[in-house]
FILOLUM-993336 format. One line per field, with one value per atom (N, C-alpha, C): residue number from 1; residue in three letters; atom name; x, y, z. Coordinates in nm, 3 decimals, decimal comma. Layout:
<sites>
seq: (NUM|...)
type: (ALA|...)
atom: (CA|...)
X: (X|...)
Y: (Y|...)
Z: (Z|...)
</sites>
This chain:
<sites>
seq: (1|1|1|2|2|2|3|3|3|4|4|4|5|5|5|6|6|6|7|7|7|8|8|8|9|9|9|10|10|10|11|11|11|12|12|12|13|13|13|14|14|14|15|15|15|16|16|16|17|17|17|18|18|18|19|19|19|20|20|20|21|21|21|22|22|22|23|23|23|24|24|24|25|25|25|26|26|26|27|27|27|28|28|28|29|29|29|30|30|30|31|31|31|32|32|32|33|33|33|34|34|34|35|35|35|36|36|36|37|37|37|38|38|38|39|39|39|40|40|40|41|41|41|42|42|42|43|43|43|44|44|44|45|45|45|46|46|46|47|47|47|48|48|48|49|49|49|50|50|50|51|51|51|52|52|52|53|53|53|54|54|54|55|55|55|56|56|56|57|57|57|58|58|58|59|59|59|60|60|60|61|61|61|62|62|62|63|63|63|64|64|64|65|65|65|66|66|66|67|67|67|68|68|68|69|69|69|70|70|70|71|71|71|72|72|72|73|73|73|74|74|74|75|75|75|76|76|76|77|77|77|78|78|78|79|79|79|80|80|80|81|81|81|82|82|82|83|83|83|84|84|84|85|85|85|86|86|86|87|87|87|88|88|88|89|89|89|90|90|90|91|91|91|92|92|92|93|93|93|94|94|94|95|95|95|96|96|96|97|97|97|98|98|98|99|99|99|100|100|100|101|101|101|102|102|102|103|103|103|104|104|104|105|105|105|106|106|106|107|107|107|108|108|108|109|109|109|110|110|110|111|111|111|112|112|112|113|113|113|114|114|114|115|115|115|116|116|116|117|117|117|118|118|118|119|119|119|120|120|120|121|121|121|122|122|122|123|123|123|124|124|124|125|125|125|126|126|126|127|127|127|128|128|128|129|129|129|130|130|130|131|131|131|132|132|132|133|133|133|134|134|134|135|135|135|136|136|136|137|137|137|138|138|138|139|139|139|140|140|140|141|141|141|142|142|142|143|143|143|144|144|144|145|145|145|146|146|146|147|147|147|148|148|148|149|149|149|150|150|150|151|151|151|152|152|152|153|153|153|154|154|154|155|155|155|156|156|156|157|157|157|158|158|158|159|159|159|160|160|160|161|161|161|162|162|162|163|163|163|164|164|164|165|165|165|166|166|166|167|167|167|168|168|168|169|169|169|170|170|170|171|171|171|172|172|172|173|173|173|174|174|174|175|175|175|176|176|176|177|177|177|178|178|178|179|179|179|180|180|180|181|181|181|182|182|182|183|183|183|184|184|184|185|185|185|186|186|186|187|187|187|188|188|188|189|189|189|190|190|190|191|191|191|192|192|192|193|193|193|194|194|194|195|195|195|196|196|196|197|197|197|198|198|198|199|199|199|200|200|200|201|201|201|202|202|202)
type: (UNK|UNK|UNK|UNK|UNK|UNK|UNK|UNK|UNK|UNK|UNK|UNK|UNK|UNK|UNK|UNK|UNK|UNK|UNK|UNK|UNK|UNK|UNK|UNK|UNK|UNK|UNK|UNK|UNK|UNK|UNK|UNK|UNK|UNK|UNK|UNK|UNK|UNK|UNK|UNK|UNK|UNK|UNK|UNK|UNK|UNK|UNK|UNK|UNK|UNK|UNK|UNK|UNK|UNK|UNK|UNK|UNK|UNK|UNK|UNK|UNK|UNK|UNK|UNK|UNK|UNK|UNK|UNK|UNK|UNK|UNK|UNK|UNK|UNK|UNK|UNK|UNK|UNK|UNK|UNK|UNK|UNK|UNK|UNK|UNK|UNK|UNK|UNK|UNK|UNK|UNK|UNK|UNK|UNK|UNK|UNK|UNK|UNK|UNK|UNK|UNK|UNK|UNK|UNK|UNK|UNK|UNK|UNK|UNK|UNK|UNK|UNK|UNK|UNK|UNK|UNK|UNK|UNK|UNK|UNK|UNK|UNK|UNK|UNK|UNK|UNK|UNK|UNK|UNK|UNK|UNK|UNK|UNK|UNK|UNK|UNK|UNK|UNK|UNK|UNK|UNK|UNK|UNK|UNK|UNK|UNK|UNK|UNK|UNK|UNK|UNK|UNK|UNK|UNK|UNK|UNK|UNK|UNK|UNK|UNK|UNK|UNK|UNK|UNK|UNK|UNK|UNK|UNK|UNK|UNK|UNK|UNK|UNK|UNK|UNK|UNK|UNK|UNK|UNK|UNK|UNK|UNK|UNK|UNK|UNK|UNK|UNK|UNK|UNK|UNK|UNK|UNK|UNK|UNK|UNK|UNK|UNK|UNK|UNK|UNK|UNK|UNK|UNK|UNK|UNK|UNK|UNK|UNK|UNK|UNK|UNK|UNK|UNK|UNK|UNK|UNK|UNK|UNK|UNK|UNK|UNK|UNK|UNK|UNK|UNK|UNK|UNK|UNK|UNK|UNK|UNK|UNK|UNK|UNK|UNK|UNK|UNK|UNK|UNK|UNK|UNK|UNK|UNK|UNK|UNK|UNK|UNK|UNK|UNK|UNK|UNK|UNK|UNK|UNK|UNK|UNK|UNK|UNK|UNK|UNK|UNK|UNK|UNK|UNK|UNK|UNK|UNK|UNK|UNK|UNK|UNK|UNK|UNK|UNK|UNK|UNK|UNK|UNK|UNK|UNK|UNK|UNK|UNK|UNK|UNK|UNK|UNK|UNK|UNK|UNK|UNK|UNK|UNK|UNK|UNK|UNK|UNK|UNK|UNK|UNK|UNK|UNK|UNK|UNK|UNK|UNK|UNK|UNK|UNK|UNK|UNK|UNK|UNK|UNK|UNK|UNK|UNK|UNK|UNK|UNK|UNK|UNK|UNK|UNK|UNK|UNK|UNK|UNK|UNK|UNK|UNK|UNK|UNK|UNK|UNK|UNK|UNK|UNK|UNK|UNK|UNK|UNK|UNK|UNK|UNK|UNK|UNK|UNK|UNK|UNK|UNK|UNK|UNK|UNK|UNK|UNK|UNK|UNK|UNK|UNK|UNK|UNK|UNK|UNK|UNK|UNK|UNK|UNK|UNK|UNK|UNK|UNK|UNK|UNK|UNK|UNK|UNK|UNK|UNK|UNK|UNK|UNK|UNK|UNK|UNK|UNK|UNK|UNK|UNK|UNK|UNK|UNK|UNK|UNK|UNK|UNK|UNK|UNK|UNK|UNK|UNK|UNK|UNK|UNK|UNK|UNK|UNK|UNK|UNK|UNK|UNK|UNK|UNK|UNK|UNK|UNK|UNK|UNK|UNK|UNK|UNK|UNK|UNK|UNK|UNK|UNK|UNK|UNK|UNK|UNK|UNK|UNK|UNK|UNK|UNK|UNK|UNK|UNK|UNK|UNK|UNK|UNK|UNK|UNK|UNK|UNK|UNK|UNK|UNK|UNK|UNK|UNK|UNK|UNK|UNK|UNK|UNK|UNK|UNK|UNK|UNK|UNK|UNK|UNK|UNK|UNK|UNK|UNK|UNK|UNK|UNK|UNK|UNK|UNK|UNK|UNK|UNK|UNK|UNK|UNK|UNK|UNK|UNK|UNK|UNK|UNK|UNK|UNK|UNK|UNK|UNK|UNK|UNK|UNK|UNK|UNK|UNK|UNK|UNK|UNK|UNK|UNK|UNK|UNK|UNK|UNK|UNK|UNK|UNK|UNK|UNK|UNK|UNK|UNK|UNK|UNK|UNK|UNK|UNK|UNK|UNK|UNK|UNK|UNK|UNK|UNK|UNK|UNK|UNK|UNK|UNK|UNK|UNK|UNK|UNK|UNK|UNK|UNK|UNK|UNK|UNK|UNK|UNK|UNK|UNK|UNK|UNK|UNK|UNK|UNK|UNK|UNK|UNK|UNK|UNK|UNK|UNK|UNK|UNK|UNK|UNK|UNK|UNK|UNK|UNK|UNK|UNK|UNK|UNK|UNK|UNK|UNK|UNK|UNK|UNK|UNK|UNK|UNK|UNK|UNK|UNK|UNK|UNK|UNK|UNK|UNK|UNK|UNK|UNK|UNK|UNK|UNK|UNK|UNK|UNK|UNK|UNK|UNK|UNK|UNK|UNK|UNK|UNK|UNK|UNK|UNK)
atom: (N|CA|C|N|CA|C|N|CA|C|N|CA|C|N|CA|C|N|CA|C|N|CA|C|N|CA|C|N|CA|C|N|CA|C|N|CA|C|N|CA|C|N|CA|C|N|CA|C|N|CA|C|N|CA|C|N|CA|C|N|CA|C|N|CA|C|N|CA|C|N|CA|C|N|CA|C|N|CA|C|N|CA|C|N|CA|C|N|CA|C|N|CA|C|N|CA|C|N|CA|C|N|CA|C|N|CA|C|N|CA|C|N|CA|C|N|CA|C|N|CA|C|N|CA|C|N|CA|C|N|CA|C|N|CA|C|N|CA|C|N|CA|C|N|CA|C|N|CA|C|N|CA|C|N|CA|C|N|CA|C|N|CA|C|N|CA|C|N|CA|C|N|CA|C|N|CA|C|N|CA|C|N|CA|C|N|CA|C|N|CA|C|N|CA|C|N|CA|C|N|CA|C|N|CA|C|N|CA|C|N|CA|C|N|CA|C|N|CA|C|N|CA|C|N|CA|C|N|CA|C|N|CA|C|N|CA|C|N|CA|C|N|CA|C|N|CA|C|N|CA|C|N|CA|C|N|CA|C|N|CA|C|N|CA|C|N|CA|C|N|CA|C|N|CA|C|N|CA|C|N|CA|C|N|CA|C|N|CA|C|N|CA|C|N|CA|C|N|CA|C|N|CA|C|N|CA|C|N|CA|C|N|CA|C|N|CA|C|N|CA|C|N|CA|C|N|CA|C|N|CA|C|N|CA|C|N|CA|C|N|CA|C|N|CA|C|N|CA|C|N|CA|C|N|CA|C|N|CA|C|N|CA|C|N|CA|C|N|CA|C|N|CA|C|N|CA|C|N|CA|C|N|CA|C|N|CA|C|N|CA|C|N|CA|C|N|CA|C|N|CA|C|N|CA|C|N|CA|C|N|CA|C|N|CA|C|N|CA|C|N|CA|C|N|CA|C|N|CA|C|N|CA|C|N|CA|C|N|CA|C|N|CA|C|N|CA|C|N|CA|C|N|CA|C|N|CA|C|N|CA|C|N|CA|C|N|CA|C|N|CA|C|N|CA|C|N|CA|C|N|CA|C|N|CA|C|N|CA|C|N|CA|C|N|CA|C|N|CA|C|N|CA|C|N|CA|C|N|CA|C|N|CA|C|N|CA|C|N|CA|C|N|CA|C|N|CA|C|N|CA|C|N|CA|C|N|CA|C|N|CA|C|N|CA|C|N|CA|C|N|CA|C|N|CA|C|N|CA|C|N|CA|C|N|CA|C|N|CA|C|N|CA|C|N|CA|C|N|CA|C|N|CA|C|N|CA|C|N|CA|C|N|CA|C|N|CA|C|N|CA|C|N|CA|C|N|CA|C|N|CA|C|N|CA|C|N|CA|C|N|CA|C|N|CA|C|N|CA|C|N|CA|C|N|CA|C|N|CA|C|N|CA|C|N|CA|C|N|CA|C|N|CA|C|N|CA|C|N|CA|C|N|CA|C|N|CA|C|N|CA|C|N|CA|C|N|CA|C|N|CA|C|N|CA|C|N|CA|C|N|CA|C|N|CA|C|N|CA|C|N|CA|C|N|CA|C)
X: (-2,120|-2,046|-1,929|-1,819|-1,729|-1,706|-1,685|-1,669|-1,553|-1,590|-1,512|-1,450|-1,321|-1,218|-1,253|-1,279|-1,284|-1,136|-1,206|-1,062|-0,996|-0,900|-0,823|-0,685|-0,678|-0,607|-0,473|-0,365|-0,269|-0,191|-0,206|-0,104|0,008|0,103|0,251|0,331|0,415|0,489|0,666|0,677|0,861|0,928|1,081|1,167|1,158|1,230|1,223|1,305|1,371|1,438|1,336|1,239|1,158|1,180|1,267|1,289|1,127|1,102|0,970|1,030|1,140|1,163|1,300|1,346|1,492|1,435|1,514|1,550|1,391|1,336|1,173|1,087|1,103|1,031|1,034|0,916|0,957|1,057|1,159|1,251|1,249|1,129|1,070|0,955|0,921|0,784|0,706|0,627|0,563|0,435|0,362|0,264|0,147|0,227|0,085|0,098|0,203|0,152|0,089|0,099|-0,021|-0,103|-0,198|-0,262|-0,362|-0,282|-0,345|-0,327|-0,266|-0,288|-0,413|-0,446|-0,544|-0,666|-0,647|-0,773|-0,779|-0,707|-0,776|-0,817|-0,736|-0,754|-0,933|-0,937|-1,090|-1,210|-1,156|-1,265|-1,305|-1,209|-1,198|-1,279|-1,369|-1,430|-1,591|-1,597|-1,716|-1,866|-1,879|-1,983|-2,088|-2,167|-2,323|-2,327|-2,221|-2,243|-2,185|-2,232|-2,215|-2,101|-2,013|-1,933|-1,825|-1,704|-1,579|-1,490|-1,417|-1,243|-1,185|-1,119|-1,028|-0,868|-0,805|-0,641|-0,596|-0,516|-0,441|-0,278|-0,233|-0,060|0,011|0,123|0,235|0,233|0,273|0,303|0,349|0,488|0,605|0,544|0,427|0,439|0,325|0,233|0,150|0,215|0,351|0,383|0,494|0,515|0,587|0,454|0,367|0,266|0,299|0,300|0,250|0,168|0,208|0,091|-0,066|-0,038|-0,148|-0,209|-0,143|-0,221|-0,305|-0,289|-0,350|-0,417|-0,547|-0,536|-0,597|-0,574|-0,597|-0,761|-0,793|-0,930|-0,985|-1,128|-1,240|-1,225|-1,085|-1,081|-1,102|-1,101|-1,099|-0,948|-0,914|-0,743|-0,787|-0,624|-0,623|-0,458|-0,418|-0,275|-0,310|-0,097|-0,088|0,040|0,029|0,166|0,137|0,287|0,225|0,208|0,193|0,155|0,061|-0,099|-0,218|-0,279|-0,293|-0,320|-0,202|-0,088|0,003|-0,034|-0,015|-0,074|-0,178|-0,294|-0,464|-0,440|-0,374|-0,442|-0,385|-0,291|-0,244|-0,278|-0,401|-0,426|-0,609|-0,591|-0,721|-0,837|-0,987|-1,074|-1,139|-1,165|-1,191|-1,092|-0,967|-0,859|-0,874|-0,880|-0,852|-0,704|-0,677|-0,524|-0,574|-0,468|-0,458|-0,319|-0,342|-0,226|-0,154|-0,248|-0,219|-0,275|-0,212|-0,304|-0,417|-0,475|-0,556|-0,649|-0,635|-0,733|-0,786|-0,690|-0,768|-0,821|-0,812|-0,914|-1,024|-1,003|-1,128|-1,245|-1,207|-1,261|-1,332|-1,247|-1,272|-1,421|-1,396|-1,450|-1,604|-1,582|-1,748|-1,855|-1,746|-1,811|-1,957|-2,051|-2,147|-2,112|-2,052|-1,965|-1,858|-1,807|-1,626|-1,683|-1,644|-1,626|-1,526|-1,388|-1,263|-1,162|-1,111|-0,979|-0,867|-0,763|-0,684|-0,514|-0,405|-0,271|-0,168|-0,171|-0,064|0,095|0,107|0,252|0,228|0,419|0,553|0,557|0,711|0,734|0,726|0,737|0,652|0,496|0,421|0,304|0,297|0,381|0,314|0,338|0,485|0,499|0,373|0,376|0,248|0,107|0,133|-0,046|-0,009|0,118|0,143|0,116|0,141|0,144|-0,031|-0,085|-0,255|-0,335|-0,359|-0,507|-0,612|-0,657|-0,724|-0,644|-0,544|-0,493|-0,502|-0,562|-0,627|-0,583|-0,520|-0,511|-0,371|-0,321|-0,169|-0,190|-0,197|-0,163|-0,036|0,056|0,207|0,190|0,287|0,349|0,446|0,481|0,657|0,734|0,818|0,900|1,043|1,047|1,165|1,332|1,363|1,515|1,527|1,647|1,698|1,746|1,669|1,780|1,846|1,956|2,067|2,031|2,082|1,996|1,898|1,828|1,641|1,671|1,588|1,629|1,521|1,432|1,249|1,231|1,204|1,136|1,026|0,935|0,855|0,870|0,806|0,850|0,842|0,947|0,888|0,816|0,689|0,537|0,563|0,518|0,558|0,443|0,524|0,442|0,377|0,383|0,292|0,206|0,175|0,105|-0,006|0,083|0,043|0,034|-0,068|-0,091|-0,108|-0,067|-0,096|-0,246|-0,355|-0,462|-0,443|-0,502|-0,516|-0,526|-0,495|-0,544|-0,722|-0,757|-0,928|-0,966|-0,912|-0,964|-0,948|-0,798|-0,793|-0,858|-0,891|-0,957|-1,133|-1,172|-1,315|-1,270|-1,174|-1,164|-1,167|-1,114|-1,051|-1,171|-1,245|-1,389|-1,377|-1,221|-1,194|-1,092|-1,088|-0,972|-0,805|-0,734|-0,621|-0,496|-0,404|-0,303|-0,247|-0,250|-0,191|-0,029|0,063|0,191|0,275|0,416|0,477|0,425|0,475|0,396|0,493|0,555|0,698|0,676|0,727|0,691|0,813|0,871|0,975|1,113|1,099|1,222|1,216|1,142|1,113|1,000|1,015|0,915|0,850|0,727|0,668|0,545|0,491|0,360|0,283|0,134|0,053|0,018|0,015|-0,011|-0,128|-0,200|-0,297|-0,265|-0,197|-0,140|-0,276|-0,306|-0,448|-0,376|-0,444|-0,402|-0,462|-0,373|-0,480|-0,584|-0,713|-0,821|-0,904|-0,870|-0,931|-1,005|-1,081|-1,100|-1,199|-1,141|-1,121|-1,321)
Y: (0,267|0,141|0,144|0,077|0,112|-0,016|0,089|-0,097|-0,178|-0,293|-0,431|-0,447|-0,429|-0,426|-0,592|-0,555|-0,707|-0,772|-0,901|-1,037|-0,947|-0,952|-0,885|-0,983|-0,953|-1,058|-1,007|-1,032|-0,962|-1,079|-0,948|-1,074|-1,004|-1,107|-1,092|-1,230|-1,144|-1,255|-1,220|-1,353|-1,322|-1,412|-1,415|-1,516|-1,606|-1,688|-1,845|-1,732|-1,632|-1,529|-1,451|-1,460|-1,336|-1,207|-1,209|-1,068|-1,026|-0,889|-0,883|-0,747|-0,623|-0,522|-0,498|-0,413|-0,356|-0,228|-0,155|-0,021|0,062|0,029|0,094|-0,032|-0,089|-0,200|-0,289|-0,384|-0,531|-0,576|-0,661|-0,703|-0,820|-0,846|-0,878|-0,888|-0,918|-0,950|-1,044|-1,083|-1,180|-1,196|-1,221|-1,194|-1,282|-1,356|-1,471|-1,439|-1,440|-1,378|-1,211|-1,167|-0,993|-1,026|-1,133|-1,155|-1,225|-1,351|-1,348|-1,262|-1,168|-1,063|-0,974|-0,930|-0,900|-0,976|-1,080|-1,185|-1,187|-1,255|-1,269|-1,130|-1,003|-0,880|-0,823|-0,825|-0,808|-0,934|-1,004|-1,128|-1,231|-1,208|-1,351|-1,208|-1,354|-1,342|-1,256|-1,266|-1,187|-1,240|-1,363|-1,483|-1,374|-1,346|-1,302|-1,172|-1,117|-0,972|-0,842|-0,704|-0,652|-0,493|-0,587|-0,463|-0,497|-0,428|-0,408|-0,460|-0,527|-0,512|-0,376|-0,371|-0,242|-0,322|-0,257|-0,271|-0,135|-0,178|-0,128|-0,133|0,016|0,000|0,095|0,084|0,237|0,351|0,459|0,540|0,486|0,429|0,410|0,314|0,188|0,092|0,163|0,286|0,341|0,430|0,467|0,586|0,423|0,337|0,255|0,209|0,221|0,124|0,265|0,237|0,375|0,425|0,524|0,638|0,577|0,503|0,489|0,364|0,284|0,174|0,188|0,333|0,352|0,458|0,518|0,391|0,249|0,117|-0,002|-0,012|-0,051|-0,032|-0,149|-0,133|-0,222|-0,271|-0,181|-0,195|-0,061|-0,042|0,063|0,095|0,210|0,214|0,271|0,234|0,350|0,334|0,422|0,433|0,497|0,470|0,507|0,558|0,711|0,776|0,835|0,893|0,933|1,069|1,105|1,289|1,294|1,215|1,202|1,374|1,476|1,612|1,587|1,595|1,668|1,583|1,449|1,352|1,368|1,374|1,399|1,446|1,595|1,688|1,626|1,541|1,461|1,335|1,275|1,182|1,183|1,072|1,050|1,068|1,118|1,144|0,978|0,913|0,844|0,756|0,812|0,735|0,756|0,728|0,712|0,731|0,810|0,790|0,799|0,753|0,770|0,709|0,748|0,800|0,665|0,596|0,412|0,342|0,178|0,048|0,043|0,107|0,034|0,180|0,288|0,385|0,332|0,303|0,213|0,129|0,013|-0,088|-0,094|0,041|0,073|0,141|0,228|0,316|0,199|0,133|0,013|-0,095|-0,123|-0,213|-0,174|-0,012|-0,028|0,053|0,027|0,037|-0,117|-0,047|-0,164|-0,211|-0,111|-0,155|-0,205|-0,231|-0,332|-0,467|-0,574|-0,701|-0,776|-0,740|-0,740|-0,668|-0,735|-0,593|-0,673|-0,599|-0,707|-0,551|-0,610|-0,552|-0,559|-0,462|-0,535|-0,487|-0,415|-0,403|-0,221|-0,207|-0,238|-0,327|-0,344|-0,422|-0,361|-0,256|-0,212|-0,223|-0,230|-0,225|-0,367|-0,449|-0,632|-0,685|-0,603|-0,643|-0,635|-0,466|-0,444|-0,479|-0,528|-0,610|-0,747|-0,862|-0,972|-1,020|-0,890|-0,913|-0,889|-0,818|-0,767|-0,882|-0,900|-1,022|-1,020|-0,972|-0,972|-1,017|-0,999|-1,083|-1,224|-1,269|-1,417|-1,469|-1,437|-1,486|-1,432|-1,531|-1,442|-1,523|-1,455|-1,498|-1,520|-1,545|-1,635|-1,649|-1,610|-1,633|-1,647|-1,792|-1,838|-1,877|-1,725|-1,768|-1,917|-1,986|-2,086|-1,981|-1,885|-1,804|-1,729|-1,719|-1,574|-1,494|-1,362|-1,210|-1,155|-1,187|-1,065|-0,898|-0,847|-0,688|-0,652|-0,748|-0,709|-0,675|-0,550|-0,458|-0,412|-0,503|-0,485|-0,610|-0,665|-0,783|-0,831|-0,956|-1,006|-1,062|-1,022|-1,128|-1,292|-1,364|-1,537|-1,572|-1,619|-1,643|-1,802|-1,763|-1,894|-1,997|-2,078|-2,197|-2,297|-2,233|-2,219|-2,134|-2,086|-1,976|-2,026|-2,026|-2,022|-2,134|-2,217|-2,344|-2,328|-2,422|-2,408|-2,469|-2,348|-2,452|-2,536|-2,648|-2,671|-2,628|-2,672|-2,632|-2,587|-2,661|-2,667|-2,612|-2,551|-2,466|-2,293|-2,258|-2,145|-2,128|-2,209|-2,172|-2,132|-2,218|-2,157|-2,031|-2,002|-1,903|-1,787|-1,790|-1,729|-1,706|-1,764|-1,792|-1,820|-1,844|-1,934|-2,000|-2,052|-2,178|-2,075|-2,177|-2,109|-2,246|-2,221|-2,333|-2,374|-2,530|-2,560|-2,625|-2,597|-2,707|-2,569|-2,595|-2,489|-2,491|-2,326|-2,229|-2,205|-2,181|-2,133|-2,013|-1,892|-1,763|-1,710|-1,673|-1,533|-1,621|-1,760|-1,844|-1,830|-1,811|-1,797|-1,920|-1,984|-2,106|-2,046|-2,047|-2,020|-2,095|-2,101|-2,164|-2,054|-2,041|-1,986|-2,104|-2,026|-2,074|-2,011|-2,043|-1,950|-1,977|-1,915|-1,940|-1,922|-2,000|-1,914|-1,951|-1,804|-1,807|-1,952|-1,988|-2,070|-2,034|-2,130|-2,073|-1,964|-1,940|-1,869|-1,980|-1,918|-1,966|-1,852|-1,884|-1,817|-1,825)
Z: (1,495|1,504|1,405|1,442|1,397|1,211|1,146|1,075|1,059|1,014|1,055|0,915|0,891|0,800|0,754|0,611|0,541|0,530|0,518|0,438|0,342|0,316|0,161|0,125|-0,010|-0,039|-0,126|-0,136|-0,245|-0,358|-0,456|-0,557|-0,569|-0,595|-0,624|-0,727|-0,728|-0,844|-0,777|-0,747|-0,710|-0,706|-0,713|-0,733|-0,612|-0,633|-0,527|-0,403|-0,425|-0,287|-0,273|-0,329|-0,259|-0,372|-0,481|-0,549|-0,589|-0,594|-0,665|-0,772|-0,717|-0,839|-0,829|-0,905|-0,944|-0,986|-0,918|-0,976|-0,982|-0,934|-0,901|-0,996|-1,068|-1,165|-1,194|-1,242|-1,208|-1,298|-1,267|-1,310|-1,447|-1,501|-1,624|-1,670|-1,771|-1,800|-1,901|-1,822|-1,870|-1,871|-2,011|-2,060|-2,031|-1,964|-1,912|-1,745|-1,675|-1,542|-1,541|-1,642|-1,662|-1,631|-1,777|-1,797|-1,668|-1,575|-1,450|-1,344|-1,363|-1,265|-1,298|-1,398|-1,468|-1,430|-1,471|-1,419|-1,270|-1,211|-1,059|-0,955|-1,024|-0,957|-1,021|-1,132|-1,192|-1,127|-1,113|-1,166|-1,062|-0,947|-0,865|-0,763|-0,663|-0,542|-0,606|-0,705|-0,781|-0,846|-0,753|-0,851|-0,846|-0,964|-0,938|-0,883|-0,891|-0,830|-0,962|-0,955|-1,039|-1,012|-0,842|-0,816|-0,863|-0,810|-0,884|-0,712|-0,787|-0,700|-0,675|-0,574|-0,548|-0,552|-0,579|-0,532|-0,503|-0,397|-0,291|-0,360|-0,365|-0,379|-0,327|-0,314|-0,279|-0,373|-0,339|-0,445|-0,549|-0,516|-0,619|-0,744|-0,678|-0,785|-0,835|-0,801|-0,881|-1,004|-0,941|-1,073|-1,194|-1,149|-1,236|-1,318|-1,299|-1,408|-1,517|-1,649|-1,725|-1,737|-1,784|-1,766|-1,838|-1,977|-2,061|-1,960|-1,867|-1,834|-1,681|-1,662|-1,506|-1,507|-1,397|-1,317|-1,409|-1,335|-1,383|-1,413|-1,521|-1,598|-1,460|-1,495|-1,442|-1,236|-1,184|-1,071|-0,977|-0,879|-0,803|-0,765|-0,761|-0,703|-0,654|-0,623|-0,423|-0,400|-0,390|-0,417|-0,232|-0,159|-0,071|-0,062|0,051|0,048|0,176|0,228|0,323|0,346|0,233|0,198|0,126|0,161|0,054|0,025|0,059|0,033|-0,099|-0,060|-0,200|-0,310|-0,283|-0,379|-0,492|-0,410|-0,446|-0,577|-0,572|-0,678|-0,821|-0,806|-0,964|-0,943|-0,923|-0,944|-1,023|-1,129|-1,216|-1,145|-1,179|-1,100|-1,047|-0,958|-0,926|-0,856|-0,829|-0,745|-0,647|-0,575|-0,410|-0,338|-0,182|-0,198|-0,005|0,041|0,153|0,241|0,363|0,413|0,468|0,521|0,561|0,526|0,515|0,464|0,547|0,679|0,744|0,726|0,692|0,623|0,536|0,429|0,343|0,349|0,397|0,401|0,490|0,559|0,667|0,544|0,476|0,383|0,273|0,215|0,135|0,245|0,300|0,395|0,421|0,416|0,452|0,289|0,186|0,061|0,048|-0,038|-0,095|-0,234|-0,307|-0,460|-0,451|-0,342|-0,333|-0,354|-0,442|-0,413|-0,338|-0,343|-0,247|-0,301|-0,206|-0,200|-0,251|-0,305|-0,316|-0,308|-0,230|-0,202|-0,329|-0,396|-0,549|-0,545|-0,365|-0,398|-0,357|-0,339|-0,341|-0,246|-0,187|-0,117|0,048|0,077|0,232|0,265|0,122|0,173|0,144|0,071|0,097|0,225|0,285|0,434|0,523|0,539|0,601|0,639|0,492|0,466|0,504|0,507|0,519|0,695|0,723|0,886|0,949|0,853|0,907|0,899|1,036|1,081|0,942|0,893|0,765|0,655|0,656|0,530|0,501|0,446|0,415|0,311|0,200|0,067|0,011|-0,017|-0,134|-0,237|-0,362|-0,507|-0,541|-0,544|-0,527|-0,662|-0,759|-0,893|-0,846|-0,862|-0,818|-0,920|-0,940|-1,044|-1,023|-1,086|-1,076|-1,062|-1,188|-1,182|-1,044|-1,059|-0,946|-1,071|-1,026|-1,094|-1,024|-1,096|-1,033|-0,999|-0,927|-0,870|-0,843|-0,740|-0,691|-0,570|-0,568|-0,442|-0,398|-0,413|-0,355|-0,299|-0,227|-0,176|-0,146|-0,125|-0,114|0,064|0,138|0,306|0,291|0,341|0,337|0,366|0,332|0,372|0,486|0,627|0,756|0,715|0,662|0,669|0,721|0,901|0,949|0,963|0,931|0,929|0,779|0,656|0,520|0,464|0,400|0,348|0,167|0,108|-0,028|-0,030|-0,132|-0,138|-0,265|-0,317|-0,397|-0,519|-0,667|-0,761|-0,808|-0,729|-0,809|-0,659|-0,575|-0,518|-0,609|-0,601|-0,693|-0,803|-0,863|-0,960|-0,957|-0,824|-0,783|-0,737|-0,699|-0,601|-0,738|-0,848|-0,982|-1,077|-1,044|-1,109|-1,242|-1,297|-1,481|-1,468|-1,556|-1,553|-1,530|-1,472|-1,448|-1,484|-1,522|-1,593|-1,489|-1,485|-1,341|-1,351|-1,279|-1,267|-1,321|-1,356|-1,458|-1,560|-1,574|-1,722|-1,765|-1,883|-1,965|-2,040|-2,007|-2,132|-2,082|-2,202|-2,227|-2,176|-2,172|-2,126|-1,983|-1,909|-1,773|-1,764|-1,629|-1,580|-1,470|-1,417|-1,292|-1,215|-1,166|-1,103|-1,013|-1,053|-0,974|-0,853|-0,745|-0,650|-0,533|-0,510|-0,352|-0,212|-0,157|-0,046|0,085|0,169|0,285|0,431|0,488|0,641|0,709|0,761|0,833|0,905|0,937|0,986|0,893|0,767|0,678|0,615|0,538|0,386|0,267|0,120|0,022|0,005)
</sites>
């Protein structure tokens, strides 16, 4: 029997245009959207259970993390290219690589140690994954600025399609408190947000 590709969910952080990088990297940083990227990629969809999250990314945004911070502690990676043989042999023992998003989440899907999956980027594989019947969930860091020179994008999430849930839903969904309304760091303003397919739920 064939298996049945789970819900998966992606986070992103991007300008009110959709920017998400420049020049292969994100175009700033900020220490409190890490920090919930960190959190909801480890921690959310995990009540009472003792497996791990996977994230899902492109080559490119796998070789922009540095070297000392990857792969990403306490998650499963799985980087994607479309030359996974050449790939393989330089990647950390326990990475995963493959050739498409839907290898992967087929591969992912019929694990017993996945808690969920979650898409962290570039911007072809957020497309990709934005358009897949399983995609149920976007983590939306909406920055307030525009930067000048972003040459990566985020797709416009159809609002039909995409509903904001509530605050005190994300945060069950987050399984810890999460700061609600605008957040201010580094002179930058933003709002976490959980975007759900319709007909889903988190």
């Amino acid at each position: 029997m064939a298996t049945k590709t789970r819900d998966f969910s992606m986070v992103v952080a991007a300008t009110r245009s959709g920017g998400i990088g420049k020049g292969g990297t994100i175009p700033w940083r900020l220490p409190k959207d890490m920090a919930y990227f960190k959190m909801i990629t480890t921690k959310a969809f995990q009540p009472g259970t003792n497996q791990k999250n996977a994230v899902i990314m492109g080559r490119k945004t796998w070789e922009s993390i540095p070297a000392k911070f990857r792969p990403l502690p306490g998650r499963v990676n799985v980087v994607l290219t479309r030359q996974p043989d050449a790939l393989r042999p330089s990647l950390p023992a326990g990475v995963d690589v493959y050739g498409t998003l839907d290898a992967a989440l087929t591969a992912l899907s019929a694990r017993n140690d996945i808690a969920h999956i979650f898409v962290i980027g570039g911007g072809q594989v957020y497309a990709e994954a934005l358009a897949h019947t399983a995609c149920a969930n976007v983590f939306l860091t909406e920055i307030d600025q525009e930067l000048d020179g972003c040459d990566t994008w985020f797709p416009a999430l159809d609002k039909t399609q995409w509903v904001a849930a509530d605050h005190a839903k994300l945060e069950r969904v987050a399984g810890e408190p999460v700061q609600a309304g605008k957040v201010a760091d580094k002179s930058m303003t933003f709002q976490f947000v959980l975007y759900q397919r319709q007909g889903t739920a988190a």
